[in-house]
N, C-alpha and C positions, 0 to 999 in steps of 0.2 A: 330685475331682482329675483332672485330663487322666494319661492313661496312653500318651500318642504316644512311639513309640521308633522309632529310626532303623535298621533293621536291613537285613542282606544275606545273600547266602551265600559265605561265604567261601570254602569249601573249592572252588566253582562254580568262581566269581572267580580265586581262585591257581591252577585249572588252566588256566585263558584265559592268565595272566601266563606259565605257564612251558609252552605249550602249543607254542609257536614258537621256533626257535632263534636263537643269535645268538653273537657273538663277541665275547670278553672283552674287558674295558676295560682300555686305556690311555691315557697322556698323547697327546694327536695326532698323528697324522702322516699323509704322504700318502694313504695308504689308507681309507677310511672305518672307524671304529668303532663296531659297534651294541650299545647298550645298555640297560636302563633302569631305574628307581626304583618300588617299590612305599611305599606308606604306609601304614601301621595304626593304628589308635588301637585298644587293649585288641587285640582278635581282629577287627575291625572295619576293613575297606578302603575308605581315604578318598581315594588318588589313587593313579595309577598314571602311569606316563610311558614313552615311545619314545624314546630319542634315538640320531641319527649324524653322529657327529664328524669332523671331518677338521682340517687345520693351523690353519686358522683359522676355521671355520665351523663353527657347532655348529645343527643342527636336530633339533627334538621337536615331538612329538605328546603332550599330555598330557589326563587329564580329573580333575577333582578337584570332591570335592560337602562345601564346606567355609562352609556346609552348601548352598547354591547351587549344582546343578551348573552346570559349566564344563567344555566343553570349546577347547583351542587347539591350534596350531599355529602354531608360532615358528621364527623363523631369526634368529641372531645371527651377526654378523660380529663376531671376536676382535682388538684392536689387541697395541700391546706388554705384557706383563709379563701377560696372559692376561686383560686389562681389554676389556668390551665396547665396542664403536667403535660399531656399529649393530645396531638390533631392531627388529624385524618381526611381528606378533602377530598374527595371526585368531583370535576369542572369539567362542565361538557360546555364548548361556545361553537353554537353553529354556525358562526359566519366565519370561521378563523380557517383555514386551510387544514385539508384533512390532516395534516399529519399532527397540527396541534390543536385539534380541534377537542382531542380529550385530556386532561392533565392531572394527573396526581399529586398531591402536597402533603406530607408528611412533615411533622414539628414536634419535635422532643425539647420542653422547658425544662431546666432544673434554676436553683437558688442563683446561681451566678452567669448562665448561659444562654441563648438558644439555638437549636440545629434546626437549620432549615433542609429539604431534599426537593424540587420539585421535576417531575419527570416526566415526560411526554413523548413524542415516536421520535421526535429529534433527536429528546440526549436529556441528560442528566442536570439538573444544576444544584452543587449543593454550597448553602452558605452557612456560617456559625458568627454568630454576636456575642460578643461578651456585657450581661446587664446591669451592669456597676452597683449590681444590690435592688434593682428597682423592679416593680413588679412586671411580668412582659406578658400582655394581651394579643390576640391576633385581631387586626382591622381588614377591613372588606368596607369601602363605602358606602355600600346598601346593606348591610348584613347589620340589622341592628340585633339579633339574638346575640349576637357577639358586642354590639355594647351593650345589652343587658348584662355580660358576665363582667365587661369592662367596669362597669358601674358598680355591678356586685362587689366585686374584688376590693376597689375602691374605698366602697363603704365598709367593707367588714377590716380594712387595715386602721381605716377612720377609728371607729371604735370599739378597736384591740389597742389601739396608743394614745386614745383620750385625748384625737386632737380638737385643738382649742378651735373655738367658732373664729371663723373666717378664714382659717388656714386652707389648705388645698393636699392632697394625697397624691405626690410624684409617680406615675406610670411612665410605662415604655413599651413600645408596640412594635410589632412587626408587621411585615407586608406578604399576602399572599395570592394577587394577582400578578398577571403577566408585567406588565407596566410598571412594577415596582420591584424587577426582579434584581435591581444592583444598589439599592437603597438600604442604608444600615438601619438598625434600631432607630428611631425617634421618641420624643418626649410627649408625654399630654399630662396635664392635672385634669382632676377632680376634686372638685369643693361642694362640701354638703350644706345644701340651705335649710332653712327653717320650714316647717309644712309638706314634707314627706318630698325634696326637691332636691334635684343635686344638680351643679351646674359640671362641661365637661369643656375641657380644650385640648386641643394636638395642633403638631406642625401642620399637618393637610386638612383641618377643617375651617380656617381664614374666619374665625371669629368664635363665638361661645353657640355651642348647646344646651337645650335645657329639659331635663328627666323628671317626670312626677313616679311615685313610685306607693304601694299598698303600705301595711304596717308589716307585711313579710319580705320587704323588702323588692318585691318583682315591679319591674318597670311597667307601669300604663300606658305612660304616650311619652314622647319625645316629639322638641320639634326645634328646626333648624334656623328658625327666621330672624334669627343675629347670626348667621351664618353666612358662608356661603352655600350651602347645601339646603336650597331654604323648602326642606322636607315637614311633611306631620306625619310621624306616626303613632300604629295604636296597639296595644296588646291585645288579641283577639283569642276567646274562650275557647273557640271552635278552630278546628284544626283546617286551613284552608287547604283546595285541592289543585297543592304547585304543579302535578303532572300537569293538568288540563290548562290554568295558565301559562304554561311555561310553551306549550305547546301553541294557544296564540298567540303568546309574546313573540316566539320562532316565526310564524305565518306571518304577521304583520311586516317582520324585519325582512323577511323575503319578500313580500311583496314590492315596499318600496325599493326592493336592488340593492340591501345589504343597510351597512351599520346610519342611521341616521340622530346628526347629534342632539340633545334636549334644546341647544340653544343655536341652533345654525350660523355660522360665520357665513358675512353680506361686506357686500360695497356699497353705496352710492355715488355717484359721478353725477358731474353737470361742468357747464362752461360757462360762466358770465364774463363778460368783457373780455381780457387777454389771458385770464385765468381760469387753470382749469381742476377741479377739486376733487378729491377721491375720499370720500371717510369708509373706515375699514369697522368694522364692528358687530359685533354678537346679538344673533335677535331671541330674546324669550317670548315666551308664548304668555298670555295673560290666565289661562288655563283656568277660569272662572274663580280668580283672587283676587279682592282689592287692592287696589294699586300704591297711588297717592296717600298718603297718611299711613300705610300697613307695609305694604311690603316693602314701598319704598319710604322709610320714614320722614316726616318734616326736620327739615333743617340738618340732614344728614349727608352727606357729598354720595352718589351714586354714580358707577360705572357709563353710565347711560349707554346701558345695553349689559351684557353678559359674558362672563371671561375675561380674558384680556382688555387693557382699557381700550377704549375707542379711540382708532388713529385719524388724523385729519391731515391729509394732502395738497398742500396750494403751491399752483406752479408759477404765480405773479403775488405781488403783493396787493390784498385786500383790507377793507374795514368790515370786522364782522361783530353787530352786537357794539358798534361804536369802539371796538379793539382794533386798533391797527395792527396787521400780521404781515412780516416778511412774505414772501415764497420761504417754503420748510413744511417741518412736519411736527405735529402739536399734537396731542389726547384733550380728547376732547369731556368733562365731566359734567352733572347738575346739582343741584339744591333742591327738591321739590319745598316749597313751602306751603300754607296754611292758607295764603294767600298770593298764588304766582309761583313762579320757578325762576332759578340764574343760571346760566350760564358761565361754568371757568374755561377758562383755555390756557393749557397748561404747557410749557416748554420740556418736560422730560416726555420720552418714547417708550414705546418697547416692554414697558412695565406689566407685569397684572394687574388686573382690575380692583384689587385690593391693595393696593399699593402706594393710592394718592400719597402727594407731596407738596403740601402747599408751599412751599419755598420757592416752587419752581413757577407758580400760577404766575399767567402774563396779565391775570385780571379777571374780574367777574360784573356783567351785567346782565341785568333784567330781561326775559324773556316777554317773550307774550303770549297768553295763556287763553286758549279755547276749548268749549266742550264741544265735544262728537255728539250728534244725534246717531250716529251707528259704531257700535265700540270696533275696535283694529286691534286683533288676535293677537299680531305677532307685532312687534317693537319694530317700527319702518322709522328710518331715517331716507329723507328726499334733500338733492338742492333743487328748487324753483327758480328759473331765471324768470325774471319780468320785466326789462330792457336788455338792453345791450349794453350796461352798467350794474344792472341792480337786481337782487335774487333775493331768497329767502332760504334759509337753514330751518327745516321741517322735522320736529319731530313727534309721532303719532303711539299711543298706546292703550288700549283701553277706551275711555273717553277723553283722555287731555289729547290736546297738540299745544306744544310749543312749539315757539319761532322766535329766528332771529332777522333782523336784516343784514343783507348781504352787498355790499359796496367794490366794484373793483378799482381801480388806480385808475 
């Protein structure tokens, strides 16, 4: 099994962030305001960012390795109600091939439109959306200065129209990475909660965000853990130094030999009796976060693993977990509980990992639940054979392992 992890040093890293100083954030005004955003995933620093604001111009420097490093450099011009009017992006990605390795993104918003242009030694691509009235944000996965403005914008249409408590403010977004370069306009709300809080959703974030914010309205922290992006971040006073980041975030990508993903796609394989078994699946790294109860909550169906849901391969027919299973192919999910874990085994494929369907479950039984005296970094899925009939379906993270037993025909 591949054992690639995506590691850093953080302690390094968070003194580069708060190595420089800078001056707290507020709403804009004429004066510049420097500021900027750190992101973590577990213990783990996935972007950082510089920005300085003034009344209507927001500029940053950010770098983010999600899992590709990127680094840019943006300048936004602000229109009314805190809505972007125009953007300006330089994207350098050093692992991309020279000739796209730098790329410019130009965005001109107006009330019903937006022009996209982005350009590179290739060629030109330009796109236009039409925004049926709704407000149009630019999204970058890691770039949360850009859901600060997301959130901004949000809240100041919130109350300019005296919406009522629990309603939600219709956005529309655009995309300005490579990988989303034929995708239209999409939707997200924003709903403001009570205690300085606004929750956020869109088609590509697979669950809710949630934003704490000052009395001037600037975001503090964000975090992603009803997400699929299950980030913390923080609003940082001091201006972090993206150059010198950005540049190990570079080294480190080079070393391993290019792009390595947050969550590694694995197999494991084994043979009991006449059958032979393949589960295909995403490993995350435990990246010093609790596990059980937190990240994966009780009594909540979990991908068991990362991405795409977990494929399971039997080329005879077995009893797994006292389920009788054809030969075929099944996703495999869990339950953690307060007390044990289950096991489902689900008859649809091919799905994402956010995607369960319990309609389709062939069944759910009881796991068997052990602690680790030494924790397992990265989410290992084993088959164990233990005769020439009988095996064990292993799985290790942190300090649980569960198990099932494994029967062949």
């Amino acid at each position: 099994m591949s054992r690639r992890r995506l590691t850093n040093h953080p302690q390094s890293l968070i003194a580069l962030i708060i190595g420089s100083l800078g001056l707290a954030a507020c709403r804009p005004s004429a004066t510049p305001v420097r500021y900027g955003f750190l992101t973590l995933l577990g213990r783990d620093t996935i972007a950082v960012e510089s920005v300085t604001r003034t009344a209507d111009t927001v500029v940053t420097d950010a770098v983010d390795r999600f899992p590709r490093v990127r680094r840019r450099h943006t300048r936004i011009i602000l229109g009314d109600g805190g809505r972007i009017r125009h953007l300006d992006m330089d994207i350098e990605t050093p692992s991309e091939p020279s000739a796209q390795r730098l790329r410019h993104v130009v965005a001109d918003v107006t009330a019903d439109s937006v022009k996209i242009t982005k350009r590179d030694s290739v060629g030109t691509l330009r796109r236009a959306f039409a925004t049926g009235g709704g407000i149009a944000m630019a999204h970058v996965p890691q770039m949360y200065s850009l859901t600060d403005l997301y959130f901004g914008a949000a809240l100041q249409r919130a109350a300019a129209t005296k919406l009522a408590a629990g309603d939600s403010v219709r956005m529309r977004q655009f995309y300005i990475d490579r990988e989303f370069d034929r995708f239209p306009l999409h939707e997200g709300f924003v709903r403001p909660l009570p205690g300085g809080r606004a929750e956020i959703w869109h088609d590509w974030l697979s669950g809710v965000g949630e934003a704490t914010f000052d009395s001037s309205g600037n975001m503090l922290t964000y975090s992603g853990a009803r997400s699929t992006y299950k980030v913390n971040v923080t609003r940082l006073a001091a201006q972090p130094d993206v150059a010198a980041i950005g540049e190990r975030f570079a080294a480190l990508e080079a070393q391993r030999g290019g792009v390595v993903q947050l969550s590694v796609r694995d197999t494991a394989r084994g043979t009991i009796g006449g059958a032979a078994f393949m589960v295909d699946y995403g490993r995350p790294l435990a990246r010093g976060r609790v596990l059980v109860g937190d990240l994966l909550p009780y009594d909540h169906v979990w991908r068991t693993g990362a991405n795409a849901a977990t494929q399971l391969f039997i080329t005879a027919p077995i009893t797994l977990a006292g389920l009788k299973l054809p030969a075929g192919k099944y996703t495999l999910w869990t339950v953690p509980r307060a007390k044990g874990a289950d096991l489902i085994v689900n008859t649809q494929t091919g799905q994402w990992g956010t995607e369960y369907n319990g309609k389709f479950d062939l069944g759910m039984q009881a796991m068997t639940v052990k602690q680790l005296a030494t924790p397992v970094e990265e989410f290992t899925i084993t088959i164990v054979p233990i005769d020439a009939r009988h095996g064990t379906l292993v799985m290790e993270w942190g300090t649980f392992r569960w198990s099932a037993p494994i029967e062949a025909a």
